[in-house]
N, C-alpha and C positions, 0 to 999 in steps of 0.2 A: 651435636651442635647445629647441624643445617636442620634437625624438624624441628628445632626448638626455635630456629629461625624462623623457618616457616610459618609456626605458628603462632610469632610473636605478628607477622605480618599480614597472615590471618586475621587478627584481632584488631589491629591497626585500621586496617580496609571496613571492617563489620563498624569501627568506630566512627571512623570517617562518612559512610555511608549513612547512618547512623543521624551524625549532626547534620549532613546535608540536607535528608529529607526535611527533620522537626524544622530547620530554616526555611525552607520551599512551603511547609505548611502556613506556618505563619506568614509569610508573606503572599501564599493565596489568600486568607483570610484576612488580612487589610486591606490586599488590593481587589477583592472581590472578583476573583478568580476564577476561570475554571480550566482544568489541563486535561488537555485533548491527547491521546498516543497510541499510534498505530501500532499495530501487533509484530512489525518488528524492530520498536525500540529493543533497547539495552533492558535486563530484567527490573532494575534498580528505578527506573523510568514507570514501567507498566504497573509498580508494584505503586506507586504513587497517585500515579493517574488518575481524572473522577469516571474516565470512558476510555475501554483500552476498546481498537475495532478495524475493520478495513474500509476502505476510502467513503463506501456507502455511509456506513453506520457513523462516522464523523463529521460525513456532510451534514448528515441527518441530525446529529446532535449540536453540530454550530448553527444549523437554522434556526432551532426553539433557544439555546439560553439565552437566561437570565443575566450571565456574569457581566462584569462590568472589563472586564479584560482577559480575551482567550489567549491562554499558551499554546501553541501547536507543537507537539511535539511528534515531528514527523520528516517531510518534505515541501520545498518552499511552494510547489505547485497547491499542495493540500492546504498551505497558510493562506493563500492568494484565494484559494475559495470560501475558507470561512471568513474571511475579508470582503469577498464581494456580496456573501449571505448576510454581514454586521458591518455595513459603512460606517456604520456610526459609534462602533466599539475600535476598544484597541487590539489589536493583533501580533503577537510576538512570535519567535519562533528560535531556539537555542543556538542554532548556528545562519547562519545568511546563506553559508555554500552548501546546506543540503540541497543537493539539485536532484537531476534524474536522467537517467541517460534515453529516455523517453521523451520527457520534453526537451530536451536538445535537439533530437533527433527530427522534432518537426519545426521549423520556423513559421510564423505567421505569412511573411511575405510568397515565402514558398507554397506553403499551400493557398494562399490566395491566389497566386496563379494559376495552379492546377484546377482550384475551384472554378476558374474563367474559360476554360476549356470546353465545358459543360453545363449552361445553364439550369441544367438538370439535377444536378448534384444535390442529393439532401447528407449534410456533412453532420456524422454522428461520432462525436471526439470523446475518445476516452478521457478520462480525470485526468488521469495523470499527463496531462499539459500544460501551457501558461496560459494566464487568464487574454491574453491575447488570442490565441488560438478559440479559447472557449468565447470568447465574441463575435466571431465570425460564422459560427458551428451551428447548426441547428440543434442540437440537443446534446447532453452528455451523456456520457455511461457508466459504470464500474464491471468490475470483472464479476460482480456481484448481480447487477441487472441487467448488464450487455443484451441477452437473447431476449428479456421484456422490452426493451428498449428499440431493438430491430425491429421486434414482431410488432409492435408499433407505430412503426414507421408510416410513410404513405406508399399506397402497392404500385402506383403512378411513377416514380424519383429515384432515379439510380445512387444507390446509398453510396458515399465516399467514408469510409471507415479510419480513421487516422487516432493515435500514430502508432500501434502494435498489431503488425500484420497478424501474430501469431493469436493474439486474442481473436480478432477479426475472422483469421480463419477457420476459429473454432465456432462460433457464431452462428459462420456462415454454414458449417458442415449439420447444423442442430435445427437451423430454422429454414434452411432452401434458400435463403434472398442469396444470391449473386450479388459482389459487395467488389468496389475497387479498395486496394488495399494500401493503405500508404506504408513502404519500407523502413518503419524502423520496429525498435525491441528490445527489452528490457536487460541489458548484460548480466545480470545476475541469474535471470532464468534461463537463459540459451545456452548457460555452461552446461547444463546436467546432458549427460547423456546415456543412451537406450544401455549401452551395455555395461555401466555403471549401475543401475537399477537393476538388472537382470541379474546381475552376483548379489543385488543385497536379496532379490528374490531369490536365488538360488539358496541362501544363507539360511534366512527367515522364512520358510516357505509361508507360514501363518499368516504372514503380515500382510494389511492392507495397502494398497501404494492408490494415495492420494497428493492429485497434481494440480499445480494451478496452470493457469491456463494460457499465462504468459511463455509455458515451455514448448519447444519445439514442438509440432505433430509427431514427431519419432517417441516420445515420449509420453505424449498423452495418449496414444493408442496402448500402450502397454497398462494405463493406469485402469483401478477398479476404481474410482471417483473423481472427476475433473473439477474443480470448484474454487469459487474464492475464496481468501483466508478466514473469514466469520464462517461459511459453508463448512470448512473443513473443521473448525471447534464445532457444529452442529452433530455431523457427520460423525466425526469421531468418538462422540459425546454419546449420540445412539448406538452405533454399529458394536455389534457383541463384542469383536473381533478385542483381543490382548493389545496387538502389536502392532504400527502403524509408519510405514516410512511415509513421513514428509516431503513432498518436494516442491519448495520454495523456502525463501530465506527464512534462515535457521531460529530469527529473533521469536518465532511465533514458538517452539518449541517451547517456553514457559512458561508461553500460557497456554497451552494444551497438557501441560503436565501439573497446572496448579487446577484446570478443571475436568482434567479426568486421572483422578490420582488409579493408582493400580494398572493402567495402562502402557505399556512402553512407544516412547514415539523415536524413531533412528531419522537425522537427517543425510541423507543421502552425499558421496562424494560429488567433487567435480573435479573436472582436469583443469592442472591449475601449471601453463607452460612455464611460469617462473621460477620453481622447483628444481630440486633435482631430480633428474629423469627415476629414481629409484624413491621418488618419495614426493609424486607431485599430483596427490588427491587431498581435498580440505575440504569442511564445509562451505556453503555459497552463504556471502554476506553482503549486502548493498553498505559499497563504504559509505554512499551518502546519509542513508541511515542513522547509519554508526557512528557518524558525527554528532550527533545530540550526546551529551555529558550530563549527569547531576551539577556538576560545577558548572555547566553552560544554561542548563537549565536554572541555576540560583541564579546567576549574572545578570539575564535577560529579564528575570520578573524584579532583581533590585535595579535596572538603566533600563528597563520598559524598552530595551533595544537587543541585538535589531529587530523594529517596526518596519510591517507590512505596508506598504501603504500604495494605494494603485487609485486612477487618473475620474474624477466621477462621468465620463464616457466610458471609459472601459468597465466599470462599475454596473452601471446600467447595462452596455450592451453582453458582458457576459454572465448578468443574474438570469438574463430569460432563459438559454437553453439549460442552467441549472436547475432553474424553479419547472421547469417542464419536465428534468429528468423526475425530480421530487413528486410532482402531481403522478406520473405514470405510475412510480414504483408504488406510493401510496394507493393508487386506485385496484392495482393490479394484487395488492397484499389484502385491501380488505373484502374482495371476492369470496 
């Protein structure tokens, strides 16, 4: 009786998934749509999608469209920038409290203070903060072109790196600049740790360990590939190797296995203190993430809500270090 259960509710789920999407299609197709999703949505999401990618590759693709109304399905910092790339489009996004414990962690006012300290300061903000932050900034970055973006810099301006030390420090260890670092970081990557990776290598001798870059230095020194999550579908994609632990959030896992079928990809534990002490390893999952739903995602393209919508000052003043990140990485790719 329970796999018959099971399996009634197997089929139940396949169904429901099912009507959800044909809904979400048609209603891109009226409302001249296009749906944006970071690689780690939910699968049901990515599988939908017209661009599944990481924060580069979705800047990049809310610059040029067409559509008449982006879905972001992501984080509200990511919403806010294809917002400030299409003032004049509508912008939605499935949940309002996908936030980021990155941009929390930097306040505008805060770091305008720190930036007063030093006239000197050329302030290079990662994506992943509020479009407030990205106003004040001299340019952005992703974990994708951070080191194009440094080595671009001016060799004159003591860089102010904000707001993921651990990125920053990685940057800094690749390119020489001496960088001040603002303290904060991503909670989903600074769970992993050294000796967690070291038994799945002990395990898998085979396997490749690629890391992003938001994890500790304890971590990426042990890794054969440090890279962003599009790098690491490249990487993966090429490298001979069968077998491959992950380490960053777990959502990208599907699509690394819808585009490199035959390959195995293992995501790594974390210590997870809420547990019981005899059973307190899981995968790492950004809850913010994981808040976007198909059901959130139908709601928001039938009530066009919640809508993006930010100040046309703040608009203006944080397109520039965006449209600068864009001009570098473009100049720097067609070399």
């Amino acid at each position: 009786m329970q796999a018959l259960s099971n399996s009634n509710s197997t089929k139940s789920d396949a169904n429901r998934v099912r009507a959800l999407s044909d809904e979400i299609r048609a209603l891109k197709s009226r409302l001249n749509a296009v749906i944006l999703a970071h690689n780690y949505q939910v699968p049901e999401i990515q599988d939908l999608a017209d661009f599944v990618g990481d924060s580069l590759g979705l800047s990049q693709q809310a610059a040029k469209t067409a559509a008449d109304v982006i879905v972001f399905c992501g984080v509200h910092f990511m919403a806010e920038t294809a917002k400030i790339l299409n003032p004049a489009k509508t912008v939605v996004l499935p949940d309002k409290d996908a936030g980021c414990s990155l941009e929390e962690s930097c306040p505008p006012d805060q770091l305008r203070a720190l930036q007063q300290t030093n006239p000197n300061f050329y302030t290079i903000a990662y994506i992943n903060c509020s479009a407030a932050v990205k106003a004040i900034s001299d340019v952005i970055c992703t974990s994708g072109n951070a080191v194009q973006i440094v080595n671009a810099a001016p060799p004159d301006r003591d860089i102010l790196f904000v707001p993921d030390e651990n990125l920053g420090a990685w940057v800094s260890e690749l390119t020489g600049r001496k960088m001040t670092l603002w303290k904060g970081n991503c909670y989903a990557h600074v769970e992993f740790q050294r000796d967690g990776i070291l038994a799945l290598r002990e395990r898998f001798p085979d396997a490749k360990i690629v890391v992003h870059p938001e994890c500790l230095r304890e971590v990426r020194d042990i890794a054969d590939e440090v890279c962003s999550t599009e790098k690491m579908i490249k990487y993966c994609t090429a490298n001979p190797a069968r077998r491959f632990i992950i380490v960053t959030e777990s959502g990208i896992l599907h699509r690394l296995r819808k585009e490199c079928p035959g390959k195995e990809f293992i995501a790594p534990p974390i210590y997870d203190p809420m547990r019981m002490p005899t059973d307190r390893c899981r995968c790492s999952e950004c809850k913010y993430m994981k808040l976007n739903t198909l059901e959130k995602l139908r709601d928001c393209m039938l009530n066009l809500s919640p809508r993006v919508e930010l100040s046309p000052e703040i608009i203006e003043r944080a397109r520039i270090p965006i449209q600068r990140m864009l001009e570098i990485t473009a100049k720097s790719s067609s070399r």
